[in-house]
Residue, then its C-alpha position, 0 to 999 in steps of 0.5 A: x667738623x665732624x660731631x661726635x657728641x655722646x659718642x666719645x667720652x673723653x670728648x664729651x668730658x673735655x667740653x663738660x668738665x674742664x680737664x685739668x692736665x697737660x694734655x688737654x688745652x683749652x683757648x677762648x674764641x680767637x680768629x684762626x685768620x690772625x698770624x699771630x694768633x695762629x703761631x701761638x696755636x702752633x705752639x699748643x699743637x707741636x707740645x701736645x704732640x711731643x708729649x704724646x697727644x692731646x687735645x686743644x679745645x675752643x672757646x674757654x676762658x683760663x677759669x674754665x668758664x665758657x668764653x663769651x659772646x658764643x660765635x654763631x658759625x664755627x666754620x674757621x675751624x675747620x680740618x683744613x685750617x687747623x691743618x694748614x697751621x701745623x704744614x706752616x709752622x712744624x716739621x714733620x708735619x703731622x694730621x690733626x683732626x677737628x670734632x664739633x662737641x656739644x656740652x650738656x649746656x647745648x652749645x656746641x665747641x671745636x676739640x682738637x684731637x693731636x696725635x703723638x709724635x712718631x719716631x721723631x720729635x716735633x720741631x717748629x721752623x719758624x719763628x711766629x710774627x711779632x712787634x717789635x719787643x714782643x714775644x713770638x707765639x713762636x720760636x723756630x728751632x724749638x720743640x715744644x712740650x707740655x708740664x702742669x700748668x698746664x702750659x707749652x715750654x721748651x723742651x730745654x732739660x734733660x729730664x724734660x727730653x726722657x720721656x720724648x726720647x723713650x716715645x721716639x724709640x719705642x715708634x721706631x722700634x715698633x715701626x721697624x718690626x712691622x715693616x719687616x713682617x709686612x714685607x713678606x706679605x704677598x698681594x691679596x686678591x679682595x674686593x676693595x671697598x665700594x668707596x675705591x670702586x665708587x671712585x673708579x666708576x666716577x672717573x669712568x663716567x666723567x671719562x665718557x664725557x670726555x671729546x677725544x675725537x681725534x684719537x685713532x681709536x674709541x676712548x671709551x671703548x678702548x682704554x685703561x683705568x687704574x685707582x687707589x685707596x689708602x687705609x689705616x687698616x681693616x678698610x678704615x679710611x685714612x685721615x684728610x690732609x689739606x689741599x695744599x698738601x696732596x698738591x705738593x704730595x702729587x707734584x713731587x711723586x710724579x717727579x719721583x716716577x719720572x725719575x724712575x721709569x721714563x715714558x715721556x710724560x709722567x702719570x698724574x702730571x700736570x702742565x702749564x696750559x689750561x687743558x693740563x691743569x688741575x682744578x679743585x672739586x669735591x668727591x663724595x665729600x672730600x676735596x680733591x683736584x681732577x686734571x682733564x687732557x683731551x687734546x686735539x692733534x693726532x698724537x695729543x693722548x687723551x688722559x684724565x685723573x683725580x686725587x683726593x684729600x682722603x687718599x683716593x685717586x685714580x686715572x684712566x687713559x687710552x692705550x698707546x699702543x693705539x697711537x698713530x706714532x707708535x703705528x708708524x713706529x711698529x710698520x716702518x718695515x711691514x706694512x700693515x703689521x699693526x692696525x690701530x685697535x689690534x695689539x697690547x704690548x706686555x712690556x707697555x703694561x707692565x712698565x705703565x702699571x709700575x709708574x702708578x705703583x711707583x706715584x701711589x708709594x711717594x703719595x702715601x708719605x703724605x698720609x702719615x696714618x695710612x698702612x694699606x693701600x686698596x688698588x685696581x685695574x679695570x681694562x676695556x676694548x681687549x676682545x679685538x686684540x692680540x699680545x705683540x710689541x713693536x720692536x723686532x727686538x722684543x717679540x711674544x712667542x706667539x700670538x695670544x688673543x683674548x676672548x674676553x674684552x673687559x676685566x677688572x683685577x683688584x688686590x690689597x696689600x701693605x703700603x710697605x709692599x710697594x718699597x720692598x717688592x713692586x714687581x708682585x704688586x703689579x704681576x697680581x694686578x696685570x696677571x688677571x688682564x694678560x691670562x684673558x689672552x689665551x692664558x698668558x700668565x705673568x709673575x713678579x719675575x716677569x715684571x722685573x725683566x721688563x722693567x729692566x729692559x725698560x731700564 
């Protein structure tokens, strides 16, 4: 929990004086691990968003008297608890943000802050559990809303559903129009913040350390970064979402890239062997998963990647093009056309940058508040190459070189961008790298011939 005391008003108001309105809560100490318990806080939750946000504040009695005994530890509500309660009992699930506010009695009470619904209502989708003859805290199918009391009721008349209809339209109608405009914003070449690059340079660091002896070329040396970062705007960082939601959220975009551009194994994926499963570590103070490929045949592709719960990820992994494979693949009619550490292929580029593209676009549904996105490139090991593709049937002019080896391009765009023209997403992050041979140049024109040549 973050401590916010002092510097919010509202907050410290909520917690010194006990607020009398439908949208704000308030509950005595109860253990966040009972079932029962929780559907009853999911309740609460799924009202107050449905009437527009609120709070819901432990640790009062009905009376607005403090509840007794104070526990000493407040660590079971946490964002990941409270969180993991609104992904079990509401649908679409929405981010709830827990503070630690201290009265001016010097005691110290967890406020959550619950957002408003968007363009669509609240809806639980389960019952709670119960004994037999017992009320539910909780009944799947309803939407809930707050009415003085104050408490949490269906939502079961029409004068009871104006109000929520209005919101829902009004979300829909301002989302719509910003979608529109932003899908005519172009890529901008800024520096993202030293949060994204301070993700990036970590994964380098651990990359490093990573035994990829077997690979024909020098991982280290020879290699390709990408990384992200989801804002809400203005470089503020989005908000967290629990494990097991940035776990699905990974699953299912990866499936989403595999479906769209097929390269074999899809960026960000994971496996059922140990070496290709995520494990869980902390970044910079937020949780997140890291997954680790080193291999040990020839054709094993050394990879690495992280995600974290605060919308940051990103991965590194060597270049196919250095593969023994391809190598064979590329001189089964000259010999010799393609040493290992010698060629980068455009097409491979572009349809590898577009996987990323396509994983960071699926992933940022999970971030329900993010609206920009910070990406980069970083490149290394480009100095001994020359552009070139392996098949007869797809041929650069001539051959570029680079005179520089190592590049990193960054651009910052509207999330929406990513839905209404990729194609200028990765021609802004791949040009920079490619002008590096010889000033060969690339535009979103380029980007979708190769990608529907890859198609």
């Amino acid at each position: 929990m973050r401590d916010l005391s002092g510097s919010d008003p509202i907050l410290q108001d909520l917690v010194d004086h006990r607020l009398e309105t439908p949208t704000a809560e308030y509950k005595s100490w109860v253990s966040l691990a009972d079932q029962k318990a929780r559907a009853k806080i999911a309740r609460h939750l799924c009202a107050l968003a449905n009437s527009g946000g609120g709070h819901l504040v432990f640790g009062f009695d009905d009376d607005g008297t403090p509840s007794e005994p104070h526990p000493e530890d407040l660590s079971g509500y946490s964002h990941d608890s409270l969180n993991s309660i609104v992904e079990r009992y509401l649908d679409p699930v929405f981010h709830v943000a827990v503070h630690a506010v201290t009265a001016g009695s010097g005691r110290t009470y967890p406020v959550v802050r619950v957002p408003s619904h968007g363009a669509q209502p609240i809806c639980s989708k389960r019952d709670g559990p119960h004994d037999k003859g017992e009320k539910p805290g909780i009944r799947g199918g309803v939407h809930y809303l707050r009415v003085p009391g104050p408490q949490s009721v269906p939502i079961d008349t029409p004068e009871r559903w104006r109000e929520v209809i209005h919101r829902c339209v009004v979300a829909e109608r301002d989302t719509l129009l910003s979608s529109i405009g932003r899908l005519f914003e172009q890529p901008t070449q800024t520096a993202p913040t030293r949060d994204l690059y301070a993700m990036l340079d970590r994964l380098l660091a651990d990359w490093a350390g990573i035994d990829a002896s077997h690979w024909p070329a020098n991982h280290t040396a020879n290699r390709v970064a990408f990384g992200f970062r989801f804002t809400r705007g203005d470089g503020l960082a989005v908000g967290e979402i629990t494990l097991p939601q940035l776990q699905k959220a990974i699953r299912e975009a990866s499936i989403k890239v595999a479906g769209e551009i097929d390269l074999g194994l899809p960026p960000f994926a994971s496996g059922s062997h140990l070496k290709r499963r995520p494990t869980v570590e902390v970044f910079d103070g937020s949780e997140g998963f890291t997954c680790a490929e080193a291999g040990t045949k020839p054709d094993d592709t050394p990879a690495l990647w992280q995600i974290t719960t605060d919308g940051r990820g990103g991965d590194v992994n060597v270049f196919s093009e250095d593969s023994k494979h391809l190598q064979a693949y590329a001189q089964r009619d000259r010999p010799g056309r393609w040493p290992i550490g010698s060629k980068l292929s455009p097409f491979f580029q572009v349809q590898q940058v577009a996987q990323r593209l396509v994983f960071v676009r699926e992933l940022a549904n999970a971030f329900r508040d993010a609206t920009d996105c910070e990406l980069v490139v970083d490149y290394a090991g480009l100095a001994s190459r020359k552009l070139e593709e392996p098949g007869p049937d797809r041929q650069v002019a001539r051959f570029y070189g680079a005179g520089r080896g190592a590049r990193r391009s960054p651009t910052s765009i509207p999330i929406e961008l990513l839905s209404g023209d990729l194609a200028s997403v990765a021609a802004a992050l791949l040009a920079p790298i490619l002008r590096l041979f010889d000033g060969f140049d690339v535009d979103a024109d380029y980007v979708r011939h190769q990608l529907d040549l890859g198609g």
